[in-house]
N, C-alpha and C positions, 0 to 999 in steps of 0.2 A: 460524038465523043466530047467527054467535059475537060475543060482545059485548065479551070478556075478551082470551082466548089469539088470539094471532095463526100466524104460520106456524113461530117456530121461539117460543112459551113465551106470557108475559105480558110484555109491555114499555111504558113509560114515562118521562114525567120524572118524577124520583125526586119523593115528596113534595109533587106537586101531584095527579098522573096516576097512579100508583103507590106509593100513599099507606099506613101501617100499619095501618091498619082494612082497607086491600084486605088485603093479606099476609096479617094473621090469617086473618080471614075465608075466604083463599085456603087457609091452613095447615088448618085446622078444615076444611070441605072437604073438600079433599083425602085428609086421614090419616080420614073418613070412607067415601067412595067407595072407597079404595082400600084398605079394613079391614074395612069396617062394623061397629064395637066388637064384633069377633069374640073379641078377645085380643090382650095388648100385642105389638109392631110396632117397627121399627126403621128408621129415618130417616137418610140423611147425607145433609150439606149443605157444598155447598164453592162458594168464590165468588169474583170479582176484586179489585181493590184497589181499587175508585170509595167514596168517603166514603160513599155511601146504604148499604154492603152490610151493615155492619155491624147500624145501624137496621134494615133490613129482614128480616136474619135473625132479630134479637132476635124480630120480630112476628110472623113465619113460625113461630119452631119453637116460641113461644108457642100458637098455635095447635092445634099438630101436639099439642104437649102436651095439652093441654086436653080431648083424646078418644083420650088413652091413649097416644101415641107415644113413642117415646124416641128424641128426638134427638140421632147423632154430627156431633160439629161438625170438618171437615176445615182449617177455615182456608183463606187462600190457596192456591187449587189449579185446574189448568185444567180447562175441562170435559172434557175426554176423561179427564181424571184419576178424577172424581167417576162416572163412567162406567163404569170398569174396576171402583174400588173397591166401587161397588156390588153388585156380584158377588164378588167378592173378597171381601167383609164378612159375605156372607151376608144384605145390607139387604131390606126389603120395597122400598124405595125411595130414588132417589137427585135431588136438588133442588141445582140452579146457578143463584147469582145473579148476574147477569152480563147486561150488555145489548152484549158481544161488542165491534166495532170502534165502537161509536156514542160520542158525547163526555160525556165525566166525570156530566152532568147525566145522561144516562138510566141505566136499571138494566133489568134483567129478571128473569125468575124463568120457569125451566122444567126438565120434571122426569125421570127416565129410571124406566122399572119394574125389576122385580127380575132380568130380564137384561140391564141396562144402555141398551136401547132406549129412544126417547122414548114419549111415547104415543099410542095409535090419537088419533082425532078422535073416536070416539064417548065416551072416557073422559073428556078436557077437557070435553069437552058437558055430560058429566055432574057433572063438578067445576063447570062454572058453572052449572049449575041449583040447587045450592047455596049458592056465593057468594052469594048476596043473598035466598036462603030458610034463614038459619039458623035459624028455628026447624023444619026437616024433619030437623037432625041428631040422631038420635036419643040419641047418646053421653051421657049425663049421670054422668058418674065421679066418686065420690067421692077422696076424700083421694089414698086408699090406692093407687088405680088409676091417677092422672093421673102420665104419662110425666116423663121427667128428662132432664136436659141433661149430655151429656157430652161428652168436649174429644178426640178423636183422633191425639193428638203426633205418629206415625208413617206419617201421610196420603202426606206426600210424599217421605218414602221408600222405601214402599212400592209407590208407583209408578215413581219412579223406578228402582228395583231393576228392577223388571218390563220398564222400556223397553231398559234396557241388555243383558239376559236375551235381546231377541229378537232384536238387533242382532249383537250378541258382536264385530264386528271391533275393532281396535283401529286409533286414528285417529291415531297416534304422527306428527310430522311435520307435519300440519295446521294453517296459522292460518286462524283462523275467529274471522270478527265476529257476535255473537250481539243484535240487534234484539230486546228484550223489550216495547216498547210500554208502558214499565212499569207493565206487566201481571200475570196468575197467571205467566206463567213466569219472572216475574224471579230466581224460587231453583235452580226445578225444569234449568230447560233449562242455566245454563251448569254445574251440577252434574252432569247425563249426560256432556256431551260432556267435562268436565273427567277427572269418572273412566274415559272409553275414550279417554283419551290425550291429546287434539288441548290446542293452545297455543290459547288462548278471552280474546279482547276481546268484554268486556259493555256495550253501551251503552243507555243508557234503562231501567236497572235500578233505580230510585231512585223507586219511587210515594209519590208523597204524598195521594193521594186523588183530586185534582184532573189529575193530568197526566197519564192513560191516554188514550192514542191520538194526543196532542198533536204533530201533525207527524212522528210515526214510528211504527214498527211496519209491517205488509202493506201497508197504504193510502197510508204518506208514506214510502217508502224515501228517497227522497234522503239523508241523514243516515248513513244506512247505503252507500249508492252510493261515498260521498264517504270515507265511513272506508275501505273496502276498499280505495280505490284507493288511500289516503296511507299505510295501513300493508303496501302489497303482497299482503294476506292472499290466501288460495286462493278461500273465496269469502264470502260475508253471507247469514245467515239470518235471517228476520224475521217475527213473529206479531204475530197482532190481539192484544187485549184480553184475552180467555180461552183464547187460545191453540191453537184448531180448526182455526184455518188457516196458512202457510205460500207465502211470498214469496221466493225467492233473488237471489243477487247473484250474478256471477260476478268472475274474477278481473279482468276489462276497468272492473267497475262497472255491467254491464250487467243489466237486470230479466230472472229466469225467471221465468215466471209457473207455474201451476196446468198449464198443457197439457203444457209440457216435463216438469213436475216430474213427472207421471201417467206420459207415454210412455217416458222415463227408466228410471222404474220396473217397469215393467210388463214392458219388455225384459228386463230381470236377473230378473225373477220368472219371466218367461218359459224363459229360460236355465236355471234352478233348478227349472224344472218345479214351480212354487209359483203361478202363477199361470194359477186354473181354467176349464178350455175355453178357453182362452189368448184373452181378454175381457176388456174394460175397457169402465166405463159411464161416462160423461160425459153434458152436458147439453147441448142445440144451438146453447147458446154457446160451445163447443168452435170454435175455429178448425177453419180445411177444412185446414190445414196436417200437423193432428192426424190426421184420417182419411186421408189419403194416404200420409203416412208409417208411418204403424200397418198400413194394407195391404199396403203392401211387405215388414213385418217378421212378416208372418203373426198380427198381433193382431185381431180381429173389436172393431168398436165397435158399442156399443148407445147409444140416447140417451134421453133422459127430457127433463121439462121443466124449467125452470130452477126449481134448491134442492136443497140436498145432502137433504131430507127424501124427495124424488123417485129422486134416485139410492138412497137405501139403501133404498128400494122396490124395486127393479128389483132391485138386488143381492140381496136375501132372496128372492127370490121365483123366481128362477134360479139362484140360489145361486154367484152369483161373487165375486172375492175384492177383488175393485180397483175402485172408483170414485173422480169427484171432481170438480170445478169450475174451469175458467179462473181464479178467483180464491182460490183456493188451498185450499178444502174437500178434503182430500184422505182418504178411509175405504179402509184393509185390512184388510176384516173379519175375516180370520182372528185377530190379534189385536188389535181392538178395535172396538165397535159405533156410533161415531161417528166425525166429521171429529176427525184430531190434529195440532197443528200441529208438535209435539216428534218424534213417529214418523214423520211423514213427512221432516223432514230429519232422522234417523236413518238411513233407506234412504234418502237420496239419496246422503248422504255415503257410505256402503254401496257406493252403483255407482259412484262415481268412485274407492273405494279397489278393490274389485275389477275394476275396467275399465282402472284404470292410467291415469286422464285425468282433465284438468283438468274443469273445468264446462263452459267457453264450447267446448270438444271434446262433450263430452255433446250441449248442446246440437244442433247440427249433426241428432240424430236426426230433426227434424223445420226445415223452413221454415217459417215462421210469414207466411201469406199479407194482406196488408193489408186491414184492415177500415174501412168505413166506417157512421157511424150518424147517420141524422138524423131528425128528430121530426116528426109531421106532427101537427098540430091539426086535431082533430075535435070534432063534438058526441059527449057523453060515453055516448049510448045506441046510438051508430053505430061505436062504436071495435074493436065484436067482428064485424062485418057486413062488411068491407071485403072479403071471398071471395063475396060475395053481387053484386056490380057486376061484371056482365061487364068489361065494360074493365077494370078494374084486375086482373080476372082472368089477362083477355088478356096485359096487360100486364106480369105478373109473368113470366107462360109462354114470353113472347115475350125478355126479358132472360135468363132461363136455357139458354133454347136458345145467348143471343148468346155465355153465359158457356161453354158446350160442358161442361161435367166442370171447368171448373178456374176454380171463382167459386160461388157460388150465394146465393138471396134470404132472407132471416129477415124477420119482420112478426110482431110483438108487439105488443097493444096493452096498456097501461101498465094497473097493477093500482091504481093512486093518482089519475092524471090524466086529464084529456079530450086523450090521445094516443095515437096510431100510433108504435110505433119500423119504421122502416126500414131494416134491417141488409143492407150487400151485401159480401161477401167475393171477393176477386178478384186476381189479378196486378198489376194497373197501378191504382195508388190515383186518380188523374186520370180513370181511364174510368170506373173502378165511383163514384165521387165524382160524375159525372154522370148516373148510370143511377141512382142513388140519389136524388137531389135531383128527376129527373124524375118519378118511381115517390110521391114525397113531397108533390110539388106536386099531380099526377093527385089523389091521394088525399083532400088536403085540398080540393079544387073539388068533389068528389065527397061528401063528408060532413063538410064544416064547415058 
């Protein structure tokens, strides 16, 4: 049972929940399990702009130090950045603090190994078995051996260089509003698109510690809806916190989300013969709009369960190039081994310059079929059983035949609460909206 890492690192409120005694603690740890004072070792660490990161790193790479590490410090940088670099560096290992789209107060901290991937589950295990048995770390380094802090100037242009490298169009012509969340990308992102040409409005550029995520970025476009449309631009792009993921605007003002952005893409990769067994992996939060439209263009979708941690399973393991998320998680592994929120609108921009078409034209690739979601409350030991009650069984089988091919049911039961989600996708929001609420209500009579 894990007591620490969660599904994507360590997270908390900074300084209550995620305190610098964990950090060390975590740091020491860590550069043991993933060393064992074999021989000095080398660390980068790159983080967001929340006021805790600072503090936090101080105690992290204090740690790290302390059983021999030598920590490079990347500064401001997203995590797909701290990602690449790791590799790039030649690191043993690569550490993002960063608690992503969550508000100013929390932080997180999680790690990539020496090819940039995050790590197994059996590894975190083992770095918490430690956390709180530091007397099992064997490392006792003198003077001479305990690691040093050093500062990395060239973090974010050295990634930078690498995004613009894969891209290569030139966006000459383009106004484009850039939504930093101000975030890690407040330097990196309008710096790409400036150096491949396009005319670039910054907004939400200006972190002060405090105002990461604050009403903009992926999660609060409006701000961004509303700039596009006053300055006419082509379209708005918009990242969380550290910059993994990836929101667009179109020229209307209108949201593209994660499924356009993927099928989008995957078309022009397809074209280009870049993208493998012509596959895309999404999770079964994919709209049904995605899978219909992706069939007709000869793309095969696979699905995992929901979290980009699932999708880059599937992708390693079948070895395809394109995964991602309805909410904007978007991985092309070829080059790079996490969600990027800067390389994905890269290649987006990519297919509307070589497509010769606006965004809300793009769009068009797929119909995005109306979804409805409503919660049913259950007792908390009945919420995975709901396939166990014939009638609800029935009931489920009985709604999909009504739905024929062009609707279907999702049932989730919440990983925090004593809830059923009931997801019904379909043509006519009015119909599935009551096939949904019926299928919610059965449920709840049923195991509440």
């Amino acid at each position: 049972m894990r007591k620490y890492f969660g599904t994507d690192g360590i997270r908390g409120i900074a300084n209550e929940e995620l305190t610098c005694e964990l950090a060390y603690k975590l740091g020491r740890a860590a550069g043991y399990v993933l060393n064992k004072c074999n021989e000095k070792f080398k660390v980068l660490i790159g983080k967001d702009t929340r006021i805790s990161s600072d503090m936090l790193e101080s105690a992290l790479a204090s740690g790290i130090m302390s059983v021999g590490g030598d920590v490079v410090s990347l500064g401001v940088i997203p995590t797909p950045g701290v990602s690449y670099l790791t590799k790039k560096y030649n690191a043993d290992f690569g550490i993002v603090i960063s608690a992503s789209h969550n508000p100013y107060e929390y932080n997180g901290i999680k790690f990539f190994n020496n090819e940039g991937f995050k790590l197994t589950d059996e590894i975190e295990l083992e770095i918490e078995k430690y956390i709180d048995n530091q007397d099992l770390i064997e490392c006792r380094f003198d003077s001479k051996r305990i690691g040093k802090s050093i500062i990395e100037e060239n973090a974010t242009k050295d990634y930078a260089s690498y995004l613009e490298e894969i891209v290569g169009t030139n966006f000459k012509g383009l106004n484009i509003v850039l939504d930093c969340a101000n975030g890690a990308a407040y330097k990196i992102a309008p710096k790409v698109f400036e150096e491949l040409g396009a005319n670039v409005t910054v907004i939400n550029n200006k972190p002060n510690g405090i105002n990461i995520n604050v009403e903009c970025g992926s999660t609060h476009t409006k701000m961004l809806r509303d700039t596009v449309k006053k300055l006419n631009a082509d379209l708005g792009l918009a990242y969380d916190g550290d910059a993994d993921r990836l929101i667009a605007i179109d020229e209307n003002g209108e949201e593209v989300n994660g499924d356009y952005i993927l099928l989008i893409c995957a078309n022009l990769l397809k074209k280009e013969n870049k993208l493998r067994d012509n596959s895309l992996v999404v999770t079964v939060m994919s709209n049904l709009g995605l899978h219909i439209a992706a069939k007709e263009l000869g793309i095969d979708i696979h699905q995992t369960k929901v979290g980009d941690r699932y999708v880059l399973e599937k992708m390693k393991e079948e070895h395809y190039s394109l995964g991602g998320e309805q909410s904007g998680h978007m991985i092309f592994l070829d080059y790079n081994t996490t969600g990027d929120g800067v390389l994905s609108s890269l290649f987006l921009v990519d297919a509307m310059v070589k497509e010769n078409k606006k965004l809300f034209e793009l769009k068009n690739i797929m119909k995005e079929y109306p979804q409805v979601l409503i919660n049913a409350k259950v007792k908390n030991e009945h919420k995975t059983t709901y396939m166990n009650d014939i009638e609800i069984k029935t009931k489920i089988a009985d709604i999909e035949n009504e739905l024929d091919g062009r609707g279907r049911v999702l049932i989730r039961p919440s990983g925090t609460e004593p809830l059923v989600r009931v997801m019904l996708e379909g043509e006519d929001t009015n119909h599935i909206d009551s096939l949904a609420r019926n299928l919610a209500t059965m449920i709840e009579s049923k195991l509440s």
